[in-house]
KOLTIDO-302772 format. One line per 4 residues: number of its first residue (from 1); their letters; for each residue x, y, z of C-alpha. Coordinates in steps of 0.2 Angstrom, whole numbers. Layout:
NUM	a	X/Y/Z ~ ...
This chain:
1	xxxx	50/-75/163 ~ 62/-83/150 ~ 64/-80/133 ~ 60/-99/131
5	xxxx	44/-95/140 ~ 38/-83/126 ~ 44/-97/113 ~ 33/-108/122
9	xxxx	16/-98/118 ~ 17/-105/100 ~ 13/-121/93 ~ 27/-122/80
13	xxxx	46/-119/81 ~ 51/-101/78 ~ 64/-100/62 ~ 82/-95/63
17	xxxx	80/-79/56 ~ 63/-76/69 ~ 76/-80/83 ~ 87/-68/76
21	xxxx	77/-54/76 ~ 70/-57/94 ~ 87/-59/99 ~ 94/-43/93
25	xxxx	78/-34/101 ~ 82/-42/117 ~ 100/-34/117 ~ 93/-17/114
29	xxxx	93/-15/96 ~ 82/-9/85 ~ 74/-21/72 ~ 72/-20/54
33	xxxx	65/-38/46 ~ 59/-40/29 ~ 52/-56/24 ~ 40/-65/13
37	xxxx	20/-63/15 ~ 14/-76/28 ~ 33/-81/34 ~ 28/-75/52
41	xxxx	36/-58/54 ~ 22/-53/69 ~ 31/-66/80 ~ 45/-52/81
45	xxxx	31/-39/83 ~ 23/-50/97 ~ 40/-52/104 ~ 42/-33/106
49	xxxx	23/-31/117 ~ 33/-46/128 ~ 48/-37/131 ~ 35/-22/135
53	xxxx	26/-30/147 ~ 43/-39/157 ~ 51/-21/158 ~ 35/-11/163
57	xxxx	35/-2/149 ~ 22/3/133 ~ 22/-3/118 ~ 14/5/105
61	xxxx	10/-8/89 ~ 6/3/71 ~ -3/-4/55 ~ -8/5/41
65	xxxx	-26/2/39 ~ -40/3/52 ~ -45/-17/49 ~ -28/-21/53
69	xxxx	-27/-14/69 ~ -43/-20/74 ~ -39/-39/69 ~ -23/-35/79
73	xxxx	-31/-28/94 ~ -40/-43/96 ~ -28/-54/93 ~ -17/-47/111
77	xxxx	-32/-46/120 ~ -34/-65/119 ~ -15/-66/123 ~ -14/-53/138
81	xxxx	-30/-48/140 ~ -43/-31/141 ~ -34/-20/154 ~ -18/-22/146
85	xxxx	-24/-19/127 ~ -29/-4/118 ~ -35/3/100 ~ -34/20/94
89	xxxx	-40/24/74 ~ -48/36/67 ~ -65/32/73 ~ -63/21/87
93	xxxx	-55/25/106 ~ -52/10/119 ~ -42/11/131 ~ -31/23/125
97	xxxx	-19/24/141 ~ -16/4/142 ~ 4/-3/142 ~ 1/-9/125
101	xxxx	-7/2/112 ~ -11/-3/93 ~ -15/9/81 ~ -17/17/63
105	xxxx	1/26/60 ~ -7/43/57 ~ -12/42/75 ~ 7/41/82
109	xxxx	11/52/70 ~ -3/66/78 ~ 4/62/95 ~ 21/66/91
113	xxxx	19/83/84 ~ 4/85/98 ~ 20/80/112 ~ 7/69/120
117	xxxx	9/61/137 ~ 3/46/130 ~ 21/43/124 ~ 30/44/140
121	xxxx	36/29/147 ~ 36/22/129 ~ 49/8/125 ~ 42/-1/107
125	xxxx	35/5/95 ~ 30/-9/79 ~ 29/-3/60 ~ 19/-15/52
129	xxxx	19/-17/34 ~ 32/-3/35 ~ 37/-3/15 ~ 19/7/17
133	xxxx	31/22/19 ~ 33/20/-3 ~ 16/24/-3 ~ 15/43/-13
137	xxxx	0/47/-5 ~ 2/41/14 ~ 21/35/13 ~ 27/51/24
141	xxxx	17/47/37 ~ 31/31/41 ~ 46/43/41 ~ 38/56/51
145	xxxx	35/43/66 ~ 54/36/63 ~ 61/53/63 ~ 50/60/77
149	xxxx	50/47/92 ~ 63/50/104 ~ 81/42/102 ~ 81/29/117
153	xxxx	64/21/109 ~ 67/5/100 ~ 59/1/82 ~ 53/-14/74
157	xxxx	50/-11/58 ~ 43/-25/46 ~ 44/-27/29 ~ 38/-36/14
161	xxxx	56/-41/5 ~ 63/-28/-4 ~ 78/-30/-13 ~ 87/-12/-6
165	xxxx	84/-18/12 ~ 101/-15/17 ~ 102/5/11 ~ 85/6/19
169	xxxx	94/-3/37 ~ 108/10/33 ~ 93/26/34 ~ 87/18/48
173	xxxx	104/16/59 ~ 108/35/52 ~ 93/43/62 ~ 89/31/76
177	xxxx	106/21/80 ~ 108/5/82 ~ 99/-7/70 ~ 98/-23/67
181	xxxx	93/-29/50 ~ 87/-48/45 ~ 81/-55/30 ~ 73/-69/26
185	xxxx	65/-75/7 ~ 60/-92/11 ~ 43/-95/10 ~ 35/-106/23
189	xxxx	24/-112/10 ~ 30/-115/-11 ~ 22/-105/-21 ~ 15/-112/-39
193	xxxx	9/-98/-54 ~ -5/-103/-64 ~ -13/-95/-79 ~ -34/-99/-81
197	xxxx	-39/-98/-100 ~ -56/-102/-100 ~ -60/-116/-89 ~ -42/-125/-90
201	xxxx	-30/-119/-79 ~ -10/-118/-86 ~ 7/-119/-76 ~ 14/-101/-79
205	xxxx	30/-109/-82 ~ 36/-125/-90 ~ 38/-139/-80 ~ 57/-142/-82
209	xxxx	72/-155/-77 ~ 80/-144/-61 ~ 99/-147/-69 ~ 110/-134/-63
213	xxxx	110/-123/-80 ~ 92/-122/-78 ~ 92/-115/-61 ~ 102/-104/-67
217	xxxx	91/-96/-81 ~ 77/-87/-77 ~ 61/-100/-78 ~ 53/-104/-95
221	xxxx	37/-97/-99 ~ 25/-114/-104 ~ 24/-116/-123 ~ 6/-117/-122
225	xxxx	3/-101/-117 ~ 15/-96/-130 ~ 4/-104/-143 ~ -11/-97/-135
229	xxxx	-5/-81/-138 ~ 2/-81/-156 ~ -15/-88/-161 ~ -25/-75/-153
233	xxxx	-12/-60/-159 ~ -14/-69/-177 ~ -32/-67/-177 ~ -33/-50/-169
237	xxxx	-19/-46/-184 ~ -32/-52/-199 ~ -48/-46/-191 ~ -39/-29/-191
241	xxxx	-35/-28/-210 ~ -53/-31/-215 ~ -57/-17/-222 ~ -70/-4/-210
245	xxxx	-87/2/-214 ~ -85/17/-203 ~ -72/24/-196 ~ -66/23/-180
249	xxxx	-65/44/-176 ~ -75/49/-159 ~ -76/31/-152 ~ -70/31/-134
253	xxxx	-53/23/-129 ~ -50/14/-111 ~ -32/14/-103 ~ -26/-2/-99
257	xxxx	-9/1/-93 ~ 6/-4/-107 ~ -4/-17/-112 ~ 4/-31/-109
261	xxxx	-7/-40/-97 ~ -24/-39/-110 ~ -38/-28/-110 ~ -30/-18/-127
265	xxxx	-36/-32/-137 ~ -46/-28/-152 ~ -64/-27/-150 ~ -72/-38/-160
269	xxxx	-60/-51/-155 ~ -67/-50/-138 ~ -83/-52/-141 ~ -77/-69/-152
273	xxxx	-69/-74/-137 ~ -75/-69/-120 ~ -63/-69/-103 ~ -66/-82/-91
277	xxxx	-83/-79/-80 ~ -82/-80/-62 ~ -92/-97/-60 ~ -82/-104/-73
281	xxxx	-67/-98/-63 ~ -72/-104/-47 ~ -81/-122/-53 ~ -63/-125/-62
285	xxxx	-54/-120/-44 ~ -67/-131/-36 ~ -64/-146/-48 ~ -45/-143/-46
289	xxxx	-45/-143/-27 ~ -40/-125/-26 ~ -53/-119/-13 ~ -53/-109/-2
293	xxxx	-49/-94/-14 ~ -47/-75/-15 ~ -53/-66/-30 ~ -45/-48/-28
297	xxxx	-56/-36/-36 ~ -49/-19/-36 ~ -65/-9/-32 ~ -78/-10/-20
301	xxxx	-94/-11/-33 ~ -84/-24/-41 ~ -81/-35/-25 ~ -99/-32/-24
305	xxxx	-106/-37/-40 ~ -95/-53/-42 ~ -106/-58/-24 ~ -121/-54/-36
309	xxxx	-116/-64/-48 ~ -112/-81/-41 ~ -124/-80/-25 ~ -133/-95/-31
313	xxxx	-116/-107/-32 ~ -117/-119/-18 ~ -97/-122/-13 ~ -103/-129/6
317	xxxx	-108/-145/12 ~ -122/-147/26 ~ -111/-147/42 ~ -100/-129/35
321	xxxx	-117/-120/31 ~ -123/-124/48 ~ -106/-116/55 ~ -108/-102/43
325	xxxx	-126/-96/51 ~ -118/-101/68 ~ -104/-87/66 ~ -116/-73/58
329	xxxx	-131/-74/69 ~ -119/-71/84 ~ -113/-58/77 ~ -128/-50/72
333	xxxx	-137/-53/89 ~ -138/-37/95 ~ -146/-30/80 ~ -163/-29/77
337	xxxx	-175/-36/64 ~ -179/-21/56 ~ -158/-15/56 ~ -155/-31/48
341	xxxx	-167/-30/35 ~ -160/-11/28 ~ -144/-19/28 ~ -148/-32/17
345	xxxx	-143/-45/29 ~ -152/-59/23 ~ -147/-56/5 ~ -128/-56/14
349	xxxx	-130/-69/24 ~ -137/-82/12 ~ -121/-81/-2 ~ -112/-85/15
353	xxxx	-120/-99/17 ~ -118/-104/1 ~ -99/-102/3 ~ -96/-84/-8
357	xxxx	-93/-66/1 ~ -86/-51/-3 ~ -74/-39/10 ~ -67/-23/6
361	xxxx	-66/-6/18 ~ -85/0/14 ~ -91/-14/22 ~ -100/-15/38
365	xxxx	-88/-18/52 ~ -99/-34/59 ~ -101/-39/41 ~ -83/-39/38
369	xxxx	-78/-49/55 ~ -92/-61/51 ~ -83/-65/34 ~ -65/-64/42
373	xxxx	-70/-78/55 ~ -81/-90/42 ~ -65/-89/30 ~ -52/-93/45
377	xxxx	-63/-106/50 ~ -62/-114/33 ~ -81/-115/29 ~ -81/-98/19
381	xxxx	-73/-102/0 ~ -72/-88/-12 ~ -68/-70/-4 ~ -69/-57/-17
385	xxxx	-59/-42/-9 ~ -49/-27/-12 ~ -31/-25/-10 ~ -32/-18/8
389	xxxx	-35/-39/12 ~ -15/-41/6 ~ -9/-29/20 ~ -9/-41/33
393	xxxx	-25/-48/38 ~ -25/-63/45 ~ -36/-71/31 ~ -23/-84/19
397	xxxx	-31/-94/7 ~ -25/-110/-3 ~ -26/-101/-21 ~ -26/-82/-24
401	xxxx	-35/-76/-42 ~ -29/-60/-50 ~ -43/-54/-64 ~ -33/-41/-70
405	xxxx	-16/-37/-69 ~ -19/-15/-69 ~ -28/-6/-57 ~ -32/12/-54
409	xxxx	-19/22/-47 ~ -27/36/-42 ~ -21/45/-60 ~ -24/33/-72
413	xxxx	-23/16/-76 ~ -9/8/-74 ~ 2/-11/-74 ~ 3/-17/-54
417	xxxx	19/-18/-49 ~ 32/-33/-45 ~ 30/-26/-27 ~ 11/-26/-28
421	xxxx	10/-44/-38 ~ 22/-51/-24 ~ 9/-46/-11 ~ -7/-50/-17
425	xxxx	-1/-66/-19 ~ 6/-69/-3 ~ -9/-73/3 ~ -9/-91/-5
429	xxxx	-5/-106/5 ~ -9/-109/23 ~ 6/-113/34 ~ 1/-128/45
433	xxxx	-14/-131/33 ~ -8/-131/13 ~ 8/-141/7 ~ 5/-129/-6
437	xxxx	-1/-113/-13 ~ -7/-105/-28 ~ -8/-89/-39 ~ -18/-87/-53
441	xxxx	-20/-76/-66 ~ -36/-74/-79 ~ -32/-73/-97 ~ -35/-56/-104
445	xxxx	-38/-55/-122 ~ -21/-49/-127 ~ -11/-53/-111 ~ 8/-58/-117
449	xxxx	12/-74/-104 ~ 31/-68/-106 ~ 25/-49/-99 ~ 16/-61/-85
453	xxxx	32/-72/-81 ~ 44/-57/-78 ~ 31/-47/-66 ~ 27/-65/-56
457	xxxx	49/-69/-55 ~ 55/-52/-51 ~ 61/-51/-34 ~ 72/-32/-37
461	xxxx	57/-21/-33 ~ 66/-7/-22 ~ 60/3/-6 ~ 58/22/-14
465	xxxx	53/37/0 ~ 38/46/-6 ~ 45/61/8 ~ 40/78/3
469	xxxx	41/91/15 ~ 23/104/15 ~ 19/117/25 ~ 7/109/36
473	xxxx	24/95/41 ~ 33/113/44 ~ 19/122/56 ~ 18/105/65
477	xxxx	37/105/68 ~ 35/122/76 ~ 22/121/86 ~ 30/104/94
481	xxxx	48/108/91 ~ 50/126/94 ~ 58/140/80 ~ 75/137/88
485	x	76/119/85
């Protein structure tokens, strides 16, 4: 088979830099792509399971995240089928000795200090969201695998854009040879910023004439936020001077990052002015055409609650809700009656119906499948998820919604980063579906707009190592290496 054979599997044109990267893989190169969320870097990755397959040789495809791999499994087992597919997480073994693996990155990475057999005849291996290896807490894992598979093994590693992509190509060529690099920072779909104050939804920046000195200015944050904000600071300032009854020693105090996306406001001032609920956010999305929409919540109890909240919103018309029972009462229908009832199926099954869900990693796997289908499908129109939906699964909306702009970092409370930002609201606009896509924020009592503008136009968020040798990387090296070496 052809290369124009493997082109021919996909309904839509592959781009230049798509071509390049499949083309430099062909010649024997490894592959380093970064590109915007939803640009199509997987046609690379599926391009490597190909080459696998013509050369009689495995591939092994990596993600970072156990939903990932599973969507991916799935997704080559339609295209080459059950004998030639297999998955290996933490938790789940199908077979492991197939030509073309997928798996969790920590799994490779067991197998290479273990020496296993399962790498021999190994010829691609694919690093999904590889800018994972930034990660303090998992990040090593990705530098480990590069570092450790053998030399005649060609990578594909792909990556959100970062803006040191070239000194990370450089570390790459360094220990593996031969690397190609390719960038690409079009998105397939524009991406329009939108700031929701109440129930009236703002253009993040102003709406200017594109001369060429505007182009090359940073774009204006909308005046109306501007006034928005000196208002609000003005009466945060005066309710402040009034003078105090009690005083304020022993009262507990919340971190909410530096501040500058809200949250810090003063108290009283909150309770005057309340932030937008979630069925006002979703009836103004709605009335705006913005459906369908993910709501990133970052907590499971959250995701949870919002459900709660707006179960009895009815988004769907006749013929989608009647689609919607159709996907989860297949999936359910090996469970029985009395299962279905502990897990609160029918208290799950009827906010589906009425268009809301929640998905996050403490969900049941058929639960989260049934959600990821009814949202593909289009029937499904507000998600409330964690962030482990922006790593890649197959699940873009038209409009992404950000309540809050800081998140728990595992220390404390903290701003999310350009990086972060970028890749949350990747997800918005549907290549092939949307002309469009949109990211919205929620206004926070005390968010500054101009705070908002720089995180949402910063593009020089860098590719950091998190690599700190321990003692437990040291006896693995030892075991698998030998003293000598």
């Amino acid at each position: 088979m052809s290369f124009d054979d493997f082109i021919a599997q996909y309904d839509f044109g592959l781009d230049d830099y798509q071509l390049d990267a499949c083309k430099a893989l062909q010649d024997g190169s490894g592959v380093l792509l970064a590109a915007p969320t939803g640009a199509g870097k997987t046609v690379v990755g599926e391009f490597a399971v190909w080459l696998a397959i013509q050369e009689g040789r495995k591939c092994f495809y990596t993600t970072p995240i156990k939903a990932l791999s599973n969507q991916k499994y799935h997704d080559l087992i339609e295209r080459w089928g059950s004998d030639r597919v297999g998955l290996l997480t933490g938790d789940q073994v199908v077979n492991s000795d197939a030509q073309i693996v997928v798996m969790t990155t920590e799994v490779l990475r067991n197998m290479i200090y273990a020496s296993s057999s399962t790498l021999n005849n190994l010829g691609y291996v694919v690093l999904d969201e590889v800018h994972y290896l930034a990660d303090r807490f998992r990040g090593a894992v990705w530098e480990e695998v590069i570092l450790g598979l053998a030399p005649l093994v060609q990578i594909v590693a792909l990556s959100a854009t970062v803006s040191n992509v070239e000194e990370f190509g450089d570390w790459l060529a360094e220990v593996r040879g031969n690397i190609s690099v390719v960038v690409s920072e079009r998105r397939p779909v524009p991406l329009f910023q939108h700031v929701m104050f109440d129930r009236k939804i703002f253009p993040l920046f102003a709406r200017i004439k594109e001369t060429k000195q505007d182009l090359k200015n940073r774009p204006k944050v909308n005046p109306e936020l501007l006034k928005l904000s000196r208002v609000e600071a003005g009466i945060v300032r005066d309710d402040a001077r009034r003078p105090r009854g009690r005083s304020s020693k022993g009262k507990r105090h919340h971190n909410y990052g530096s501040g500058s996306y809200g949250g810090a406001a003063h108290e009283k001032f909150r309770r005057k002015r309340p932030a937008t609920t979630r069925r006002d956010m979703i009836w103004s999305l709605k009335k705006a055409e913005m459906l369908p929409g993910i709501c990133f919540i970052f907590s499971r109890q959250g995701c949870d609650h919002a459900v709660r909240q707006v179960s009895d919103i009815q988004l769907t018309t006749r013929s989608e809700r009647a689609e919607l029972a159709a996907i989860a009462d297949r999936q359910v229908a090996s469970f029985s009656n009395a299962d279905l009832e502990v897990l609160g199926y029918e208290e799950f099954r009827a906010a589906l119906l009425n268009g809301v869900a929640a998905h996050h990693a403490g969900l049941l796997p058929t639960f989260k499948a049934i959600v990821e289908e009814s949202f593909v499908s289009g029937a499904l129109k507000m998600v409330f998820a964690t962030e482990t939906l922006a790593l890649g699964i197959n699940m873009p909306a038209r409009t992404v919604v950000l309540e809050k702009l800081v998140k728990y970092n595992g220390e404390t409370h903290a701003d999310i980063t350009p990086g972060e930002y970028t890749q949350l609201t990747g997800r918005a606009g549907r290549r092939g579906i949307d002309i469009e896509g949109h990211a919205v924020v929620l206004w926070q009592p005390g968010m500054d707009p101009r705070a908002l503008a720089g995180l949402a136009s910063k593009r020089t968020y860098p590719l950091r190592s998190s690599f700190t040798p321990t003692y437990n990387m040291a006896v693995n090296l030892v075991s698998s290496q030998g003293k000598d070496r």
